[in-house]
FIKOLZA-1660 file (N, C-alpha, C; in steps of 0.1 Angstrom, whole numbers, plus 5000, padded with zeros to 4 digits):
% residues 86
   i   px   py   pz ch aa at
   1 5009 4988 5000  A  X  N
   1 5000 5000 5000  A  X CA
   1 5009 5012 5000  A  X  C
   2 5005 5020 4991  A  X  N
   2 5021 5035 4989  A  X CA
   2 5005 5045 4995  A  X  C
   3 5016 5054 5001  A  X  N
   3 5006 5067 5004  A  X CA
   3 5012 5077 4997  A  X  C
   4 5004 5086 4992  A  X  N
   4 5006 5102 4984  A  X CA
   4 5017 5107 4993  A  X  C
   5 5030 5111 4979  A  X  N
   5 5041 5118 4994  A  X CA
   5 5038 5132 4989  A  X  C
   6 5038 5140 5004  A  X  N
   6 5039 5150 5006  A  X CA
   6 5053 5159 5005  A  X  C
   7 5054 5168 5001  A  X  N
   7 5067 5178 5005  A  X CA
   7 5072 5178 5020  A  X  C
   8 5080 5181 5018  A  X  N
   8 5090 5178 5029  A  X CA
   8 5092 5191 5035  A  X  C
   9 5089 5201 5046  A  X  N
   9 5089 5215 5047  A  X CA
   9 5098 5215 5056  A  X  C
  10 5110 5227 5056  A  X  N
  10 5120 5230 5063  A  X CA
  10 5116 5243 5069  A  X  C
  11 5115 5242 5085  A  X  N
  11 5113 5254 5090  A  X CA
  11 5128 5264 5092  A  X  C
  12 5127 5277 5086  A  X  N
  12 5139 5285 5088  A  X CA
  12 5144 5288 5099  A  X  C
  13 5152 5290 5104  A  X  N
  13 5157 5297 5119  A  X CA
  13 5153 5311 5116  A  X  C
  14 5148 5317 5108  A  X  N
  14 5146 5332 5107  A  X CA
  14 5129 5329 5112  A  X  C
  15 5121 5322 5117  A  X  N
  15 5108 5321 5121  A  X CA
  15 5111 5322 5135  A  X  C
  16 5098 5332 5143  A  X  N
  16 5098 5338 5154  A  X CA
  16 5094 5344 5157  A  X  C
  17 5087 5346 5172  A  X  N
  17 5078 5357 5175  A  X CA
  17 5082 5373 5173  A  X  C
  18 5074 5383 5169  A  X  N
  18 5083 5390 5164  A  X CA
  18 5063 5404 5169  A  X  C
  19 5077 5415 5173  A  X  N
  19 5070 5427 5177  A  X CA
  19 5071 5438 5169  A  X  C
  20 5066 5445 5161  A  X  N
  20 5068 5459 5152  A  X CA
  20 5059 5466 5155  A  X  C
  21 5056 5481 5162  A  X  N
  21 5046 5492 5161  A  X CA
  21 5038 5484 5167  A  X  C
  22 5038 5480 5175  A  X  N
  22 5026 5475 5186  A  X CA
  22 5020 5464 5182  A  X  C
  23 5025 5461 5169  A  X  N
  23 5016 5445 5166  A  X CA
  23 5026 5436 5169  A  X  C
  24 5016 5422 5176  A  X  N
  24 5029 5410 5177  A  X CA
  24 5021 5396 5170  A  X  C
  25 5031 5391 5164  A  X  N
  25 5030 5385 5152  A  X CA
  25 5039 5371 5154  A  X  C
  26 5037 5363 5148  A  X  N
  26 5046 5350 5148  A  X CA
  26 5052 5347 5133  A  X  C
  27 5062 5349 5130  A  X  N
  27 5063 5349 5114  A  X CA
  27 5076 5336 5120  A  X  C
  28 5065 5325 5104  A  X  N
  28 5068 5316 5101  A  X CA
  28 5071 5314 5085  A  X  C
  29 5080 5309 5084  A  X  N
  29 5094 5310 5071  A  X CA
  29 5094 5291 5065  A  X  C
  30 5091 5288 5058  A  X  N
  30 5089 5270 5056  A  X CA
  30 5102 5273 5039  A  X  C
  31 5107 5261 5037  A  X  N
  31 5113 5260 5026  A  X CA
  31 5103 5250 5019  A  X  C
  32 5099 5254 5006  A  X  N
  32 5089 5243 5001  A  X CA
  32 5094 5229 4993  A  X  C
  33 5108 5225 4994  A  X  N
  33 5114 5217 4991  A  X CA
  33 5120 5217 4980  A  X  C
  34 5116 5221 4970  A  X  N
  34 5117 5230 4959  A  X CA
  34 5128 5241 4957  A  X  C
  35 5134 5247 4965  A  X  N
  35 5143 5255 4967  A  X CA
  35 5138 5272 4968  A  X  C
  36 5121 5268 4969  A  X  N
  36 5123 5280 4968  A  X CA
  36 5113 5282 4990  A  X  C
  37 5106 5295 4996  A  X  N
  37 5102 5300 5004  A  X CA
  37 5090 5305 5006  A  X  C
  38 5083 5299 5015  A  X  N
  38 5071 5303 5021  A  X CA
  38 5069 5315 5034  A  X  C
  39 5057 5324 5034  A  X  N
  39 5058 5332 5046  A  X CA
  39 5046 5329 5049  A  X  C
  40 5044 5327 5059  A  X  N
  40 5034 5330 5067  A  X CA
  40 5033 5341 5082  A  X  C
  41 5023 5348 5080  A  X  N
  41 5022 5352 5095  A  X CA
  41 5011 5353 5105  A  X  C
  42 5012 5347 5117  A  X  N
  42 4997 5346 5121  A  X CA
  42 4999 5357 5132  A  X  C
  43 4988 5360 5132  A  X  N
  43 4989 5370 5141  A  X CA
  43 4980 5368 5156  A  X  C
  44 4979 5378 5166  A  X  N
  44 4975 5373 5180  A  X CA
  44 4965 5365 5185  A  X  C
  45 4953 5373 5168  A  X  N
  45 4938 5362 5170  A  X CA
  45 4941 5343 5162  A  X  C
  46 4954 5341 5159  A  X  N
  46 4955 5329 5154  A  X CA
  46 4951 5331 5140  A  X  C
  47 4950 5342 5134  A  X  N
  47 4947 5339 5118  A  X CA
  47 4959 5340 5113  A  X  C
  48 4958 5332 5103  A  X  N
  48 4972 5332 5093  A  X CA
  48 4972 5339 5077  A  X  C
  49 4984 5347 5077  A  X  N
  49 4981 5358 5065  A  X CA
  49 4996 5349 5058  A  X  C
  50 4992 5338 5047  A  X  N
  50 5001 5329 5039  A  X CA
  50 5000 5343 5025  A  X  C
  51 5012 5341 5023  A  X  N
  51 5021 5352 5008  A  X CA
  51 5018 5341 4997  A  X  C
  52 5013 5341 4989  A  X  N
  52 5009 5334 4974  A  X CA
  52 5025 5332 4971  A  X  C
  53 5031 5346 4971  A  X  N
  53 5045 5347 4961  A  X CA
  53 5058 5335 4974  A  X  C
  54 5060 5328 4964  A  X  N
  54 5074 5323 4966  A  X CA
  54 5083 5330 4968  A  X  C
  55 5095 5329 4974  A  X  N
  55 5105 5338 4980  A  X CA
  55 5116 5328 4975  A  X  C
  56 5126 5337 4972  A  X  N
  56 5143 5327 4967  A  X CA
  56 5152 5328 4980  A  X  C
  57 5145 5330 4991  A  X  N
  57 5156 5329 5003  A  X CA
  57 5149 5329 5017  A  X  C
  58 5154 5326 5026  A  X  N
  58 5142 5328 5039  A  X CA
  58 5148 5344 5044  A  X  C
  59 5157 5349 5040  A  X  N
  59 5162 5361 5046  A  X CA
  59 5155 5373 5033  A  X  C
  60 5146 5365 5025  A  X  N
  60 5139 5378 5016  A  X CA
  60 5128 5376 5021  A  X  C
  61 5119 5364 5025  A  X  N
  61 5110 5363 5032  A  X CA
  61 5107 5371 5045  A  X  C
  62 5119 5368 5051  A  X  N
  62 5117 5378 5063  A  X CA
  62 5116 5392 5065  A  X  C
  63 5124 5401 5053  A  X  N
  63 5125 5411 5051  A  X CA
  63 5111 5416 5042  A  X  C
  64 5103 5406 5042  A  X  N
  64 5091 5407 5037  A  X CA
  64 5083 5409 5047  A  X  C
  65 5086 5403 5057  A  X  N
  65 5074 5403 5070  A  X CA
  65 5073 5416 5076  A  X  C
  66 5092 5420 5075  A  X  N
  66 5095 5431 5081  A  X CA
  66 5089 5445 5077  A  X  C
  67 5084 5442 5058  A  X  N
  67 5079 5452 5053  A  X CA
  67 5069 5457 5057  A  X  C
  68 5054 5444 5056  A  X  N
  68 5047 5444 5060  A  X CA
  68 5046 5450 5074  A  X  C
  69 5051 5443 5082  A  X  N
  69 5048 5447 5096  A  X CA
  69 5047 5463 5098  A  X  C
  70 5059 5468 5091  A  X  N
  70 5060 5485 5086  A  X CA
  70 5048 5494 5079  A  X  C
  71 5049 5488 5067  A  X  N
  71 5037 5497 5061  A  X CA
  71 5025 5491 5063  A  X  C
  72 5020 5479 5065  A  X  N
  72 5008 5479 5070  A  X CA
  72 5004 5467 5078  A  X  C
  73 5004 5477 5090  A  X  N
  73 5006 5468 5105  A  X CA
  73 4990 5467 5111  A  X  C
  74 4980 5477 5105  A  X  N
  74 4970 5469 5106  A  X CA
  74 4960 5455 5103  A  X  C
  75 4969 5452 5095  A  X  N
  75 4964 5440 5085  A  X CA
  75 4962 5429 5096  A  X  C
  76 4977 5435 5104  A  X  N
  76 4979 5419 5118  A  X CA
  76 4978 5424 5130  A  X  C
  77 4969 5433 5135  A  X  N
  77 4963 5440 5147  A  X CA
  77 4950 5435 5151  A  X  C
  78 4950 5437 5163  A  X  N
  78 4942 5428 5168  A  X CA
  78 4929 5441 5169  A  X  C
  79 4917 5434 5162  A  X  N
  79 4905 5447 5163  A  X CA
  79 4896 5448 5171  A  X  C
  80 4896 5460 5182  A  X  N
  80 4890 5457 5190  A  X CA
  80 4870 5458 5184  A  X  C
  81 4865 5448 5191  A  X  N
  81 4848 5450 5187  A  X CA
  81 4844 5466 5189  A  X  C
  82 4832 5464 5185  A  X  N
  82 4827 5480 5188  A  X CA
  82 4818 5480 5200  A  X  C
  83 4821 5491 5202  A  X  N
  83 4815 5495 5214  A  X CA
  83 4803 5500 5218  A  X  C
  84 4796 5494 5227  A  X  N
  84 4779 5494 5225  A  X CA
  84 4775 5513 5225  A  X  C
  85 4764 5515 5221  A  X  N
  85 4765 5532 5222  A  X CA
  85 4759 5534 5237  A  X  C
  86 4762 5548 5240  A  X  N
  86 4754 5549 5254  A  X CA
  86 4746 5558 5254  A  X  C
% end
């Protein structure tokens, strides 16, 4: 009996909890066995913001998280509900 093989994912040492402008984030970095780079970043509510685009390094991946986290840090902020009126 053979089972369907899966890819083989290498986590980067560049993945880690990670603080910018008041958002904290977990950026996770996978090599897709392929040679090329996955990003992911979940943020405080546990949702995960996965990059379509492949990366040719985990140190461009990261410097991708780092972008983001910069120019738009609300993407991965945690929102507060609204507030009942009074």
């Amino acid at each position: 009996m053979s089972t369907a093989e899966e890819p083989e994912f290498i986590k980067s040492d560049l993945s880690r909890p990670l603080t910018r402008n008041g958002v904290s984030v977990n950026v996770e970095i996978y090599g897709d066995g392929e040679g090329r780079w996955i990003l992911e970043v979940v943020d405080e509510e546990n949702a995960s913001h996965v990059w379509e685009h492949r990366f040719a390094s985990d140190g461009e991946a990261f410097a991708e998280a780092l972008r983001a986290l910069d120019e738009e840090p609300l993407e991965f902020a945690v929102q507060q509900g609204d507030q009942p009126a009074q």
